[in-house]
Backbone as CSV, one residue per row, in Angstrom:
resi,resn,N_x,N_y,N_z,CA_x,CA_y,CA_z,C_x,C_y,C_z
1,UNK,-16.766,-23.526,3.032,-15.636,-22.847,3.632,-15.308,-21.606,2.807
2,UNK,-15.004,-20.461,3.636,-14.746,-18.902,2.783,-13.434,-18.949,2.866
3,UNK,-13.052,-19.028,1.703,-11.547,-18.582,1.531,-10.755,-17.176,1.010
4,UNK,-11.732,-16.216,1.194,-11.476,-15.077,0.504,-10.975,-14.318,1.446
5,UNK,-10.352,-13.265,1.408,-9.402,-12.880,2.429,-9.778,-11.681,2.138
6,UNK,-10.347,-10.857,2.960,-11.206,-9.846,3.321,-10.191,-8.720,3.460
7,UNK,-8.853,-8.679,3.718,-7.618,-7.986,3.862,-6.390,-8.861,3.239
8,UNK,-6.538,-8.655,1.818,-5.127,-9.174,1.149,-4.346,-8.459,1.615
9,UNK,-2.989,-9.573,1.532,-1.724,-8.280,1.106,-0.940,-8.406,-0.316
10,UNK,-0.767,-6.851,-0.130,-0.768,-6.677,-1.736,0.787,-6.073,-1.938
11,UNK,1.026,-6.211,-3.340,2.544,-6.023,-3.794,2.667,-4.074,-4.177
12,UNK,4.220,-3.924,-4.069,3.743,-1.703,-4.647,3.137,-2.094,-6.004
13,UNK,3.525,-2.984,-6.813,2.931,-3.150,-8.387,1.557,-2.798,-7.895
14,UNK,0.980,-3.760,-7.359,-0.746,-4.372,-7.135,-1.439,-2.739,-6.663
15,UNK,-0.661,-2.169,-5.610,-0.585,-0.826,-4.757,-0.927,-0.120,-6.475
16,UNK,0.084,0.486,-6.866,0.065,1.098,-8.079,-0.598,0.576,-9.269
17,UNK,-1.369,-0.288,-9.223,-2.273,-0.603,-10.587,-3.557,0.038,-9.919
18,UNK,-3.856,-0.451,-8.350,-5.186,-0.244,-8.255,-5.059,1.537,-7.662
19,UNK,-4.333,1.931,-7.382,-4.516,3.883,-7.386,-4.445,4.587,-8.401
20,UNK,-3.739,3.726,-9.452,-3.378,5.039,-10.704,-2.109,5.242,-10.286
21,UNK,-1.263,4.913,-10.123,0.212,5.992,-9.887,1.181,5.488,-9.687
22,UNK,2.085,6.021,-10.471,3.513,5.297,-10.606,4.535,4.703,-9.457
23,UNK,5.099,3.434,-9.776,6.031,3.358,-8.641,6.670,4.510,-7.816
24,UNK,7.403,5.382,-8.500,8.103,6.527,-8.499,7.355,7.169,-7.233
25,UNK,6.115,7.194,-7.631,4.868,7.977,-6.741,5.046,7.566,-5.507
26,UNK,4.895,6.006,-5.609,4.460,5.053,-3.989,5.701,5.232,-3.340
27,UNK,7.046,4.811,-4.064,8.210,5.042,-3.161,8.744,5.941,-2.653
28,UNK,8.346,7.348,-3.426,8.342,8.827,-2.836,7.157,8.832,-1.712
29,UNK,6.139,8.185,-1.591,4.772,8.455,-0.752,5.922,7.957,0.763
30,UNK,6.059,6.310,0.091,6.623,5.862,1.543,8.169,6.508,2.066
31,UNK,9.406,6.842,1.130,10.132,7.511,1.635,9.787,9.099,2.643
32,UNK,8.713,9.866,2.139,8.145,10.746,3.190,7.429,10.589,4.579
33,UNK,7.208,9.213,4.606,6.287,8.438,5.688,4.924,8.512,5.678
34,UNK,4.229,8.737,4.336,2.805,8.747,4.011,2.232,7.187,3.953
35,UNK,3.070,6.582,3.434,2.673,4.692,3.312,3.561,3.783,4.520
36,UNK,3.139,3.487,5.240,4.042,2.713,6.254,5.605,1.474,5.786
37,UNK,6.264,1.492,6.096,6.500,0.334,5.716,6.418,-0.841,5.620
38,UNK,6.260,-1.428,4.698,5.512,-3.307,4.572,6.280,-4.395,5.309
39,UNK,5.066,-5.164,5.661,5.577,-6.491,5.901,6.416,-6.806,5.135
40,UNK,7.551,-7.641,6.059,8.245,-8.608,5.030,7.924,-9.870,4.396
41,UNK,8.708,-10.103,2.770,7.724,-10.785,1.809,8.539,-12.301,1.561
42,UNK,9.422,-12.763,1.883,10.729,-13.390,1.315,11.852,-12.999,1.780
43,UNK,12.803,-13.354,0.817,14.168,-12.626,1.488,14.385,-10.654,1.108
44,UNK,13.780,-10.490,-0.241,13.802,-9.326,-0.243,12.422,-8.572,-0.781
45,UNK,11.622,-8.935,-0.489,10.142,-8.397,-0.509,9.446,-7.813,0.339
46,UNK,8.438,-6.892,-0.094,7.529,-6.680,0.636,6.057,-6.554,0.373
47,UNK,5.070,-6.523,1.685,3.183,-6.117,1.372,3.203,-5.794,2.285
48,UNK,1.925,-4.926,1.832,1.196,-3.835,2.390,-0.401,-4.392,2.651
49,UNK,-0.764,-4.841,3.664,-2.246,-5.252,4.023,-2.934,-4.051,3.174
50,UNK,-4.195,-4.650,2.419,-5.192,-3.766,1.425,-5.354,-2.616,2.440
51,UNK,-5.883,-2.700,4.042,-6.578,-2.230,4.981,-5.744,-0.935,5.433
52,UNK,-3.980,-1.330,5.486,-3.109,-0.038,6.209,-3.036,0.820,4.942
53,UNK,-3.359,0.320,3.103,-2.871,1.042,1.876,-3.864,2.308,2.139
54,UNK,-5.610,1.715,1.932,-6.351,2.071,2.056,-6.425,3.325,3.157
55,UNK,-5.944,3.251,3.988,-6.197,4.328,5.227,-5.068,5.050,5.241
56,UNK,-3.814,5.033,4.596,-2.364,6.015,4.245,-3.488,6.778,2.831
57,UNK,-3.895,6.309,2.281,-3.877,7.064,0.899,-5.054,7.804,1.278
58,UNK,-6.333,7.424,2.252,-7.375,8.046,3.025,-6.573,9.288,4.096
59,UNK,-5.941,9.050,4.330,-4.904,10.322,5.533,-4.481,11.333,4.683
60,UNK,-3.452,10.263,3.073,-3.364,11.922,2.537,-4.376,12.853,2.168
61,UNK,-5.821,11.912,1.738,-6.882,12.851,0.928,-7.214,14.084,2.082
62,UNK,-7.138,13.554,3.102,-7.705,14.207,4.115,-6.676,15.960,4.683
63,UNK,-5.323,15.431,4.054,-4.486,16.440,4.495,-4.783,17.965,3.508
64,UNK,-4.636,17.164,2.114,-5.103,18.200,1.122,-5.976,19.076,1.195
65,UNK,-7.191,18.838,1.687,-8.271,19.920,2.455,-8.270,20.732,3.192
Protein backbone atom coordinates (compact mmCIF):
# COMPACT_ATOMS: atom_id res chain seq x y z
CA UNK A 1 0.00 0.00 0.00
CA UNK A 2 1.44 3.72 -1.10
CA UNK A 3 1.00 6.02 1.43
CA UNK A 4 2.85 8.91 0.16
CA UNK A 5 0.91 11.75 -0.82
CA UNK A 6 1.96 12.97 -4.09
CA UNK A 7 0.32 16.59 -3.16
CA UNK A 8 0.98 17.39 0.57
CA UNK A 9 -0.37 20.17 2.24
CA UNK A 10 1.97 22.24 3.57
CA UNK A 11 2.25 24.94 6.45
CA UNK A 12 3.65 29.14 5.34
CA UNK A 13 6.69 27.80 7.73
CA UNK A 14 7.08 24.49 5.39
CA UNK A 15 6.10 27.20 2.23
CA UNK A 16 9.09 29.37 3.47
CA UNK A 17 11.78 26.79 4.35
CA UNK A 18 11.39 25.11 1.02
CA UNK A 19 11.57 28.70 -1.28
CA UNK A 20 14.09 30.57 0.67
CA UNK A 21 11.95 33.45 1.94
CA UNK A 22 10.73 34.98 4.78
CA UNK A 23 7.32 34.84 6.29
CA UNK A 24 7.13 38.59 5.79
CA UNK A 25 7.69 37.62 2.00
CA UNK A 26 4.76 34.85 1.77
CA UNK A 27 2.25 37.07 3.64
CA UNK A 28 3.04 40.11 1.50
CA UNK A 29 2.96 37.47 -1.70
CA UNK A 30 -0.60 36.38 -0.44
CA UNK A 31 -1.89 39.82 0.80
CA UNK A 32 -1.24 41.03 -3.06
CA UNK A 33 -3.08 37.88 -4.39
CA UNK A 34 0.09 36.13 -5.78
CA UNK A 35 -0.48 32.91 -3.28
CA UNK A 36 -4.15 31.96 -3.01
CA UNK A 37 -5.61 31.63 0.11
CA UNK A 38 -5.27 28.24 2.11
CA UNK A 39 -7.33 25.67 3.12
CA UNK A 40 -8.54 25.71 6.42
CA UNK A 41 -6.29 23.92 9.09
CA UNK A 42 -8.12 23.75 12.65
CA UNK A 43 -9.71 26.44 14.29
CA UNK A 44 -7.13 28.95 13.25
CA UNK A 45 -4.85 27.46 10.61
CA UNK A 46 -4.01 27.13 7.41
CA UNK A 47 -2.34 24.86 3.98
CA UNK A 48 -1.53 25.36 0.93
CA UNK A 49 -1.62 22.01 -1.37
CA UNK A 50 2.39 21.58 -2.55
CA UNK A 51 0.60 21.67 -6.25
CA UNK A 52 -1.45 25.42 -5.96
CA UNK A 53 2.32 26.75 -3.95
CA UNK A 54 4.17 25.42 -6.78
CA UNK A 55 2.16 27.05 -9.69
CA UNK A 56 1.60 30.79 -7.66
CA UNK A 57 5.40 30.96 -7.28
CA UNK A 58 5.64 29.42 -11.19
CA UNK A 59 3.06 32.53 -12.30
CA UNK A 60 5.24 34.97 -10.51
CA UNK A 61 8.55 33.67 -12.30
CA UNK A 62 6.74 33.99 -15.35
CA UNK A 63 5.52 37.69 -14.76
CA UNK A 64 9.11 38.96 -14.19
CA UNK A 65 10.07 38.27 -17.85
Amino acid sequence: MNTHNPDPYMTARQICEERQISQNSFYRYKKHGLIPEGEAAGLRGKRWKKSVVDAAFASMQNHKR
